[in-house]
PAVEX-105020 format. One record per residue (C-alpha): residue number from 1; residue in three letters; x negated, y, z negated. Coordinates in steps of 0.02 Angstrom, whole numbers, plus 50000, padded with zeros to 5 digits. Each point is the difference from the previous one (the first is absolute). Layout:
N
+------+------+-------+-------+-------+
| resi | resn |     X |     Y |     Z |
+------+------+-------+-------+-------+
|  NUM |  ala |     X |     Y |     Z |
...
+------+------+-------+-------+-------+
//
This chain:
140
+------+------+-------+-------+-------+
| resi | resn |     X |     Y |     Z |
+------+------+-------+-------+-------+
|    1 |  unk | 49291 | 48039 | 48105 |
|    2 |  unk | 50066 | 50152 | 49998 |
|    3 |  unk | 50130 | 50095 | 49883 |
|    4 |  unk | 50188 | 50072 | 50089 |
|    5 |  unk | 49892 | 50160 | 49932 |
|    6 |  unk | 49865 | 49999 | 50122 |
|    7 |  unk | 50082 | 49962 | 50162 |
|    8 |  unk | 50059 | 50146 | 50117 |
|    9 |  unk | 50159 | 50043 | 50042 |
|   10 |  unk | 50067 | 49974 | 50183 |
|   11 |  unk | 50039 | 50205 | 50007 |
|   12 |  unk | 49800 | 50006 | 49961 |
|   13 |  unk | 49947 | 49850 | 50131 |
|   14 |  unk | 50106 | 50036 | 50147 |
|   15 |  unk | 50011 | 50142 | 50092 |
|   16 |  unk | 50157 | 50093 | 49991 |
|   17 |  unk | 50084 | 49960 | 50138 |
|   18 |  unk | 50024 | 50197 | 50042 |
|   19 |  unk | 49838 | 50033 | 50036 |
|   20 |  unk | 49987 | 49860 | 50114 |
|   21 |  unk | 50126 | 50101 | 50114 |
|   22 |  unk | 49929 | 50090 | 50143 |
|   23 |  unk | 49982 | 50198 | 49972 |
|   24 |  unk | 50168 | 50105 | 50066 |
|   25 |  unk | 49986 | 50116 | 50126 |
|   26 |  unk | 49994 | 50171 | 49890 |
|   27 |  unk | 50000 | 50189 | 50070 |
|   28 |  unk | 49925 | 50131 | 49951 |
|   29 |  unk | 49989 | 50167 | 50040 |
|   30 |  unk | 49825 | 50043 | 50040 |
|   31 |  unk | 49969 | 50204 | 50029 |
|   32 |  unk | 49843 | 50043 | 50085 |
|   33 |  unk | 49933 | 50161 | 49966 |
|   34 |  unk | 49958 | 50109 | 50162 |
|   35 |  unk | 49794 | 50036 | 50010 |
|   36 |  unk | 49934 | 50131 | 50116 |
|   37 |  unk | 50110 | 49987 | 50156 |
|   38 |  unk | 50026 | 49830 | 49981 |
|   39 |  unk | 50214 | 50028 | 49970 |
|   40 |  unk | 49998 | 50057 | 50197 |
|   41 |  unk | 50029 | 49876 | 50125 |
|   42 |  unk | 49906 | 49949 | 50134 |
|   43 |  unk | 50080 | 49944 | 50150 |
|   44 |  unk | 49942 | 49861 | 50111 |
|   45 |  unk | 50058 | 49922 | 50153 |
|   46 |  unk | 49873 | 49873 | 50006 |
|   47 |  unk | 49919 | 49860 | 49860 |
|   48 |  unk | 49854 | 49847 | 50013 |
|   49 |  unk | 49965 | 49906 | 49872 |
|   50 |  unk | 49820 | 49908 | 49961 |
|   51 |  unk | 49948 | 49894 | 49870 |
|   52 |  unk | 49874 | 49998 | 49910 |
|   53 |  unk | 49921 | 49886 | 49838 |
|   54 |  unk | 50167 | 49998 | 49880 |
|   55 |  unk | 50033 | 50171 | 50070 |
|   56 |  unk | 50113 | 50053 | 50143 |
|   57 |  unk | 49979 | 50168 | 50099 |
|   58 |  unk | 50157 | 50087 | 50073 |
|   59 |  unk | 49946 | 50158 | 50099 |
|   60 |  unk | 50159 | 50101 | 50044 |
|   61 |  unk | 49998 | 50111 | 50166 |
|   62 |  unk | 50075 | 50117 | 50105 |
|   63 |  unk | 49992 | 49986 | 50169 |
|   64 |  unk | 50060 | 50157 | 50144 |
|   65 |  unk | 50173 | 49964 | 50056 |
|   66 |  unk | 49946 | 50002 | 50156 |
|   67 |  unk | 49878 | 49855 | 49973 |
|   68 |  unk | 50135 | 49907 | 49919 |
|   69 |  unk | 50094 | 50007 | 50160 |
|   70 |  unk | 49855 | 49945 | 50128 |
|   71 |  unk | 49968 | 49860 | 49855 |
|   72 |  unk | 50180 | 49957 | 50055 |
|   73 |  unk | 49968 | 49985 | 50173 |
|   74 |  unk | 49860 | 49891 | 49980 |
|   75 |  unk | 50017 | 49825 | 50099 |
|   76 |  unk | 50106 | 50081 | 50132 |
|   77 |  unk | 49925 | 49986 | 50181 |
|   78 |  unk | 49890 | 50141 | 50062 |
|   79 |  unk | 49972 | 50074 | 49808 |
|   80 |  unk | 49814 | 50009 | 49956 |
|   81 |  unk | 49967 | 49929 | 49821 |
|   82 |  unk | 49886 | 50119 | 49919 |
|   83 |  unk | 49819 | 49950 | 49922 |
|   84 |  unk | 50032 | 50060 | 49844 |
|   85 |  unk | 50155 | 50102 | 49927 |
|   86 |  unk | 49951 | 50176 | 49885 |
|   87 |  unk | 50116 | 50018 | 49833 |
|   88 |  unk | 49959 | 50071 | 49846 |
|   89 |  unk | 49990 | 49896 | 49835 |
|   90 |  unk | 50128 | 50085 | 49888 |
|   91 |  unk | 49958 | 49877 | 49841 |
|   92 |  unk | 49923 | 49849 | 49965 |
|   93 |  unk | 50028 | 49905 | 49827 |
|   94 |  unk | 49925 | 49848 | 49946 |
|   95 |  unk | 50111 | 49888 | 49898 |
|   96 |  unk | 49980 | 49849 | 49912 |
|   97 |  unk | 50059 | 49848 | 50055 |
|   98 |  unk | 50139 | 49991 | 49854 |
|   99 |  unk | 50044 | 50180 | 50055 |
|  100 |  unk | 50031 | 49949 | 50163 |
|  101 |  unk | 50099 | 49847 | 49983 |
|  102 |  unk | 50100 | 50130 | 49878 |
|  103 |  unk | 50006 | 50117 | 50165 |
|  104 |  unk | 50056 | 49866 | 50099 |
|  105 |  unk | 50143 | 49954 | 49877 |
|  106 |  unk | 50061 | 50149 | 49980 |
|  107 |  unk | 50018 | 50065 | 50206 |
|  108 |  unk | 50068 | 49851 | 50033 |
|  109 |  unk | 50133 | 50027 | 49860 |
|  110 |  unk | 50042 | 50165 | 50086 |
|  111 |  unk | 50012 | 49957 | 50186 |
|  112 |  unk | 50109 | 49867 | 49937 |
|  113 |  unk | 50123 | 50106 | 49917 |
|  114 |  unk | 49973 | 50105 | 50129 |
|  115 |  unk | 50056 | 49869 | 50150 |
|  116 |  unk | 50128 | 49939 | 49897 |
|  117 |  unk | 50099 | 50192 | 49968 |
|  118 |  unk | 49978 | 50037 | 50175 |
|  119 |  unk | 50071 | 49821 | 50058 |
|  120 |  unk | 50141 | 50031 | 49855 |
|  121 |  unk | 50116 | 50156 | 50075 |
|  122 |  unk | 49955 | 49919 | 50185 |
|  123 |  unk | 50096 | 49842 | 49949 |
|  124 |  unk | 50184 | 50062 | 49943 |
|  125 |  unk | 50002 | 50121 | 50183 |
|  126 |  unk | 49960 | 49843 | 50076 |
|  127 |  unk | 50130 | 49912 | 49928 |
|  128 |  unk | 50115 | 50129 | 50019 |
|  129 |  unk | 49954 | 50035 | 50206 |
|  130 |  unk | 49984 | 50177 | 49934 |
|  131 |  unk | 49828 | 50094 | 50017 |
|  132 |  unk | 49995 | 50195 | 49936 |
|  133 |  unk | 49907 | 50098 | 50122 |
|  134 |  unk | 49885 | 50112 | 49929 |
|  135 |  unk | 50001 | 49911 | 49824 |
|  136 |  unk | 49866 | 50076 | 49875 |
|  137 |  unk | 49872 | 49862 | 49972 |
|  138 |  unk | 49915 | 49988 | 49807 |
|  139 |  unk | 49828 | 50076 | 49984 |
|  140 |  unk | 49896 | 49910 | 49942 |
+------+------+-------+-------+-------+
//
């Protein structure tokens, strides 16, 4: 037997039902201080990616212009397809597979916003039968 003293109260037993939410989304600003000549970008035409154990390696590129256009001839009759192609590995970072599926996430958030503002002034000229030569597109 036991005394009304001794027994728990349901706020002590069961979990709040609160916490048993799923987390929110949250943002926050994260500033990255600059090391070396790491705040310069690096541009790159080209990317592989290779995994490894838990660990995924992007190398980043850059590839002569003029390889970029013979790689766009490639599969056209009487083009030669090359052994090998020379580049120049402008990066390579190895991320973690939560840091990647957090990379993932958040490109495909922007070329979504991205299709979807340049499919947005397209619509109302089409409506309209009016198209504005010479329009400024956004940069993005």
């Amino acid at each position: 037997m036991s005394s009304k003293n001794n027994t728990a109260k349901d706020s002590e037993v069961l979990p709040d039902p609160e916490a048993a939410k799923p987390a929110q989304s949250v943002s926050v600003t994260v500033r990255l201080q600059p090391v070396e000549h790491s705040h310069q970008p690096i541009f790159s035409n080209f990317t592989t990616v290779q995994t490894g154990t838990g660990v995924v390696f992007v190398d980043f590129g850059f590839l002569e212009p003029q390889t970029m256009a013979h790689l766009a001839r490639l599969g056209q009759p009487g083009v030669k397809i090359p052994e090998a192609i020379e580049g120049r590995l402008a990066c390579r970072m190895a991320l973690g597979l939560d840091t990647v599926a957090n990379l993932a996430n958040q490109l495909n958030h922007l070329l979504r916003s991205a299709a979807a503002s340049q499919a947005q002034p397209a619509q109302p000229a089409a409506a309209e039968g009016q198209g504005v030569e010479g329009a400024a597109e956004p940069i993005h």
